[in-house]
N, CA, C and O atoms as a GROMACS GRO file, in nm:
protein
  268
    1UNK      N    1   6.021 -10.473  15.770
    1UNK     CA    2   6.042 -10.408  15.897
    1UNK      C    3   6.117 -10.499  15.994
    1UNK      O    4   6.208 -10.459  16.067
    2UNK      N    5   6.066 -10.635  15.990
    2UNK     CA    6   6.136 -10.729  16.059
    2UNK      C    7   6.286 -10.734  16.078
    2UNK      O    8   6.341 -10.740  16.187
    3UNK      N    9   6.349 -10.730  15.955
    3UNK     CA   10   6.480 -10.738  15.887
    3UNK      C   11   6.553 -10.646  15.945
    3UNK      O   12   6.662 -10.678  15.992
    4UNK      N   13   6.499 -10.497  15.955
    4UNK     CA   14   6.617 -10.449  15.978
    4UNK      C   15   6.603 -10.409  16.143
    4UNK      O   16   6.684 -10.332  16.193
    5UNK      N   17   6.472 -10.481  16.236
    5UNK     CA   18   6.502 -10.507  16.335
    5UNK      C   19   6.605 -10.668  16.399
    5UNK      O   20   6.649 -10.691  16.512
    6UNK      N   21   6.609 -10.720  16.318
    6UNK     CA   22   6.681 -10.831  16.394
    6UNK      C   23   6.848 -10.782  16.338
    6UNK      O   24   6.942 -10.806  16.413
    7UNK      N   25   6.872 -10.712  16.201
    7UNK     CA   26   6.992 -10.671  16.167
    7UNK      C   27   7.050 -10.571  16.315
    7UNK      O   28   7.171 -10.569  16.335
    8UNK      N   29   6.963 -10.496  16.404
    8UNK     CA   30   7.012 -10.410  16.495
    8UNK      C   31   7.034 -10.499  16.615
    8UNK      O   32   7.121 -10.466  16.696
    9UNK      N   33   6.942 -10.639  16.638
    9UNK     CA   34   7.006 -10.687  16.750
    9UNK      C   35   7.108 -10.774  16.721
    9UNK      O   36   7.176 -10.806  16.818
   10UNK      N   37   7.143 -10.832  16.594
   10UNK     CA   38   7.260 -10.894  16.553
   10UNK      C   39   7.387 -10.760  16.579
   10UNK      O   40   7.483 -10.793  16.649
   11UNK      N   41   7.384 -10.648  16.536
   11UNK     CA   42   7.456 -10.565  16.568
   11UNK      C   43   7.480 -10.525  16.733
   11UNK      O   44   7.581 -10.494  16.796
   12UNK      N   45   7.327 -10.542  16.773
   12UNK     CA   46   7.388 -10.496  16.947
   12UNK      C   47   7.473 -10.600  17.022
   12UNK      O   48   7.563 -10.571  17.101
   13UNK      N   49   7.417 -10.783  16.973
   13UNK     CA   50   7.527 -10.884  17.048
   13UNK      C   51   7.660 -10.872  16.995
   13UNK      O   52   7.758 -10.894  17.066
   14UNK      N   53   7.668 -10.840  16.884
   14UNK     CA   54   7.825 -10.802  16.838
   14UNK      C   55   7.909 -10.715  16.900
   14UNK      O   56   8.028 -10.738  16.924
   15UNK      N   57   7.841 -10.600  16.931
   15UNK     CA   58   7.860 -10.503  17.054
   15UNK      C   59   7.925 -10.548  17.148
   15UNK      O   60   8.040 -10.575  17.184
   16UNK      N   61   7.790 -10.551  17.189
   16UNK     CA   62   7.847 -10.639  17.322
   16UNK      C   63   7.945 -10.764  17.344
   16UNK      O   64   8.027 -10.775  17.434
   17UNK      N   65   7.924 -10.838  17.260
   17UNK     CA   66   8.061 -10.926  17.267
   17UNK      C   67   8.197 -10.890  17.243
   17UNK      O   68   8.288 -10.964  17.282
   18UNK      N   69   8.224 -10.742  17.160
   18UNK     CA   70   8.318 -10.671  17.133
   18UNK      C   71   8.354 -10.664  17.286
   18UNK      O   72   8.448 -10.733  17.327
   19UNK      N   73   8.283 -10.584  17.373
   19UNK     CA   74   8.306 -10.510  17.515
   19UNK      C   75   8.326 -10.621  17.557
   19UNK      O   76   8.434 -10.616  17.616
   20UNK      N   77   8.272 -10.751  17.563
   20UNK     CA   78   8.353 -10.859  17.682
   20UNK      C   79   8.506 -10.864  17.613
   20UNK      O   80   8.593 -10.824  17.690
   21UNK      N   81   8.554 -10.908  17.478
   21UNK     CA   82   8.672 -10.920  17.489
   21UNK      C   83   8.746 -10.842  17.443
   21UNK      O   84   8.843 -10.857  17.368
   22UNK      N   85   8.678 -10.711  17.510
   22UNK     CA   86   8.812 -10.590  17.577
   22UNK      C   87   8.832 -10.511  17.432
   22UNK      O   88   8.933 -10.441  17.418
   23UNK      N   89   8.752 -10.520  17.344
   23UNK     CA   90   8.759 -10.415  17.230
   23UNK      C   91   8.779 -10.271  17.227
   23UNK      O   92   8.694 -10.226  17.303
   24UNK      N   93   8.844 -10.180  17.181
   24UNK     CA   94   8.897 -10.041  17.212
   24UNK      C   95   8.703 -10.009  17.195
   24UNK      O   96   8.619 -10.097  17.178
   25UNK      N   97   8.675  -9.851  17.207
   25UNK     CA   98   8.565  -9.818  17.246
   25UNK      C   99   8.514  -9.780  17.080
   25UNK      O  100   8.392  -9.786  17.062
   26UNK      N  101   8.597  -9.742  16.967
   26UNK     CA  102   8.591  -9.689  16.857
   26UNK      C  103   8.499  -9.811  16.766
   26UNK      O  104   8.413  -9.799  16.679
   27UNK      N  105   8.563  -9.931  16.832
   27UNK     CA  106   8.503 -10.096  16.728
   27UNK      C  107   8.367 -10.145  16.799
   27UNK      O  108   8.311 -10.234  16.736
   28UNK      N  109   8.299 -10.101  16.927
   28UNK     CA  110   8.226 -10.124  16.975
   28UNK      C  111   8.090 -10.074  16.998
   28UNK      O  112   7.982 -10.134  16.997
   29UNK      N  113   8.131  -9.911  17.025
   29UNK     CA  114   8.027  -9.822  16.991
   29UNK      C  115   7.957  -9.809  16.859
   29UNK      O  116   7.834  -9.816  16.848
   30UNK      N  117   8.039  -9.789  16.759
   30UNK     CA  118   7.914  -9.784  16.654
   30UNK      C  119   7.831  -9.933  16.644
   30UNK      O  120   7.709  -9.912  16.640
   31UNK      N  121   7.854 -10.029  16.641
   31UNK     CA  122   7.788 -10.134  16.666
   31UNK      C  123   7.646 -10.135  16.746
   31UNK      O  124   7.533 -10.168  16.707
   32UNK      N  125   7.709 -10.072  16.916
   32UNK     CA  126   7.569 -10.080  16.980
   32UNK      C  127   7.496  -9.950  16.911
   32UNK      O  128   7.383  -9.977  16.870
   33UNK      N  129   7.540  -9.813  16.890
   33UNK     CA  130   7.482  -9.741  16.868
   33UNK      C  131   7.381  -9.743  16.737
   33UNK      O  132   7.274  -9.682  16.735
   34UNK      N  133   7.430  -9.820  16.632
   34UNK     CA  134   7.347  -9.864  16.528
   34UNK      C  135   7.273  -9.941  16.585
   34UNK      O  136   7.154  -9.912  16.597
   35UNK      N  137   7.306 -10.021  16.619
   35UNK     CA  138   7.198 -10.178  16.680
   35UNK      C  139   7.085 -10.085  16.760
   35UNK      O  140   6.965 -10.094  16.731
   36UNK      N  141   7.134  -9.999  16.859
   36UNK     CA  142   7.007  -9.930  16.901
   36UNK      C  143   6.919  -9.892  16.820
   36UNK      O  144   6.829  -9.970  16.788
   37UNK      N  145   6.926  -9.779  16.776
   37UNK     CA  146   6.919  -9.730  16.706
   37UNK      C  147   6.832  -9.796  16.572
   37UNK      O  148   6.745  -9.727  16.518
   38UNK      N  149   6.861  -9.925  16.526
   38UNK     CA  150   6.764 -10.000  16.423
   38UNK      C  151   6.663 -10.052  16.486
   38UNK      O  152   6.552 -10.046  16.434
   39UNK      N  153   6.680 -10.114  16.612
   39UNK     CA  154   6.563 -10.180  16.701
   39UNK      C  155   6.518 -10.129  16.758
   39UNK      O  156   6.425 -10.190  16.811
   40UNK      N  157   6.534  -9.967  16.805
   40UNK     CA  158   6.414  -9.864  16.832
   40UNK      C  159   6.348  -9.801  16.676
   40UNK      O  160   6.228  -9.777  16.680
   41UNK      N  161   6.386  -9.786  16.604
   41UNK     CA  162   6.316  -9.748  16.481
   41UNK      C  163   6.234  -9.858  16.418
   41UNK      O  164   6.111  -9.855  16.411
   42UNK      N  165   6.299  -9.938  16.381
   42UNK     CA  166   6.211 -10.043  16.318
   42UNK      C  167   6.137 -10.132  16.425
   42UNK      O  168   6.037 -10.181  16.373
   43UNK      N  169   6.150 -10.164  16.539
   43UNK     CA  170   6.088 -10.209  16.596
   43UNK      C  171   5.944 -10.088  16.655
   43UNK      O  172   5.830 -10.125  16.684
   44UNK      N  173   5.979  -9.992  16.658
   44UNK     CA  174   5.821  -9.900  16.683
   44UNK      C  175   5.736  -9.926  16.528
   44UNK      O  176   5.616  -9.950  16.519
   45UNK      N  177   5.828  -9.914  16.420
   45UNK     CA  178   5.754  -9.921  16.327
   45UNK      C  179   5.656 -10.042  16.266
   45UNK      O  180   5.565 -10.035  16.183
   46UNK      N  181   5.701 -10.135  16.328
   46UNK     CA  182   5.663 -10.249  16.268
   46UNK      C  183   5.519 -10.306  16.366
   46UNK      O  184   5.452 -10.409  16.367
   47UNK      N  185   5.518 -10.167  16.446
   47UNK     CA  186   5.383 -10.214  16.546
   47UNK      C  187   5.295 -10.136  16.476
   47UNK      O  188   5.176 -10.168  16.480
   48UNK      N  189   5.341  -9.999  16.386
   48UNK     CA  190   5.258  -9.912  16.358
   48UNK      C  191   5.225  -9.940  16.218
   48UNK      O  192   5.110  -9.967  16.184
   49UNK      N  193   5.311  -9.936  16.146
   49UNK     CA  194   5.301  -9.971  15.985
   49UNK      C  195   5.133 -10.070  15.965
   49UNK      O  196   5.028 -10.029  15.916
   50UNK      N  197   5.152 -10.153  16.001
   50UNK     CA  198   5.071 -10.264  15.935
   50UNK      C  199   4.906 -10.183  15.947
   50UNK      O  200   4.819 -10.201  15.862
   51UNK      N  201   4.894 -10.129  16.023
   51UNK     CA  202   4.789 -10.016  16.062
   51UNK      C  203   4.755  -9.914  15.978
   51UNK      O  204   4.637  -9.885  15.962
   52UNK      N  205   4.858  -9.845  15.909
   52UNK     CA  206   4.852  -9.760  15.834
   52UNK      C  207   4.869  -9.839  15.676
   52UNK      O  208   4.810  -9.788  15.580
   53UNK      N  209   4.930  -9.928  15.661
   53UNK     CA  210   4.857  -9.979  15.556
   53UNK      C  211   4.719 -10.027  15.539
   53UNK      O  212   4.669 -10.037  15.427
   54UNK      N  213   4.655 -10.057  15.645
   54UNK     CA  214   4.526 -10.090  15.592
   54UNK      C  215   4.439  -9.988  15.568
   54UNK      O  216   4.339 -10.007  15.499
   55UNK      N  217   4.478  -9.826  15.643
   55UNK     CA  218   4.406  -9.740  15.600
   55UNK      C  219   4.426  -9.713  15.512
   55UNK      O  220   4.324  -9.677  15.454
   56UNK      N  221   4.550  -9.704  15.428
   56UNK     CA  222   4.520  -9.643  15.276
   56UNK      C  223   4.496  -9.771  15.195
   56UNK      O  224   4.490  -9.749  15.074
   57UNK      N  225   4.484  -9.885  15.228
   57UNK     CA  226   4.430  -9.990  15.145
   57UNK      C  227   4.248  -9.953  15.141
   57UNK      O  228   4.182  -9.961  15.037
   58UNK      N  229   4.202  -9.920  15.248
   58UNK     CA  230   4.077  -9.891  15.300
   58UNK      C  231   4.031  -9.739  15.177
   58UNK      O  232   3.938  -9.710  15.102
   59UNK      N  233   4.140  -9.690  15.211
   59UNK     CA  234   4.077  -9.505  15.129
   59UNK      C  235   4.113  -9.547  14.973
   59UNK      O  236   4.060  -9.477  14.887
   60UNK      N  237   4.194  -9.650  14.931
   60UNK     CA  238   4.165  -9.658  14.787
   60UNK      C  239   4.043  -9.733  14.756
   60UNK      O  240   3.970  -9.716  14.659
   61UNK      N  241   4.034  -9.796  14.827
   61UNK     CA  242   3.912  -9.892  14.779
   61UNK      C  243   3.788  -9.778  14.779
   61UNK      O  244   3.723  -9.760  14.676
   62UNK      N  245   3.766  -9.720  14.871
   62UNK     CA  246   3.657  -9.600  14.840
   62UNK      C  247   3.692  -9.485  14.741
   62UNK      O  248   3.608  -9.422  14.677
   63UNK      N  249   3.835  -9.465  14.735
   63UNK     CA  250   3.834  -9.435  14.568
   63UNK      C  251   3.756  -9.479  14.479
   63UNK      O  252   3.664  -9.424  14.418
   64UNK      N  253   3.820  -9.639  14.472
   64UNK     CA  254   3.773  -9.708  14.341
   64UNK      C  255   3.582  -9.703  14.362
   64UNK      O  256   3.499  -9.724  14.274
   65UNK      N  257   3.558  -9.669  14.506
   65UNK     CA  258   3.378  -9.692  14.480
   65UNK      C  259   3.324  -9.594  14.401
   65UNK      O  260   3.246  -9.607  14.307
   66UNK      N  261   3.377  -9.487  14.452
   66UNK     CA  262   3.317  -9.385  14.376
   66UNK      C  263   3.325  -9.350  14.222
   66UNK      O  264   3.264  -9.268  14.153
   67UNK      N  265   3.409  -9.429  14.198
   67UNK     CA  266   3.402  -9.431  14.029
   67UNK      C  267   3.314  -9.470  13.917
   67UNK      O  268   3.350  -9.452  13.800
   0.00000   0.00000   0.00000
């Protein structure tokens, strides 16, 4: 999850450094718009994930009890 949040802010300073030296709007935008775009997704996820793995780590193990 980490990974492909720091891949979106490596993409948003690229961005943005595009726009300081005056890059047409076509080489710049997809940049920030991905970079957004990965560091709002993976960054919500990576608060939630680890949570939801322990519940289904939790519901197999009471699988395996009942066996």
């Amino acid at each position: 999850m980490q990974i492909g949040a720091i891949l979106g802010v490596i993409a948003l300073i690229i961005g943005v450094a595009a726009i300081g030296v005056g890059q047409p709007n076509h080489m710049w935008f997809p940049l920030l718009l991905g970079g957004g775009l990965l560091v709002v997704v993976f960054g919500s996820l990576s608060r939630t994930m680890p949570g939801r793995y322990e519940q289904l780590e939790l519901q197999k193990m009471r699988a395996l009890d009942l066996v």
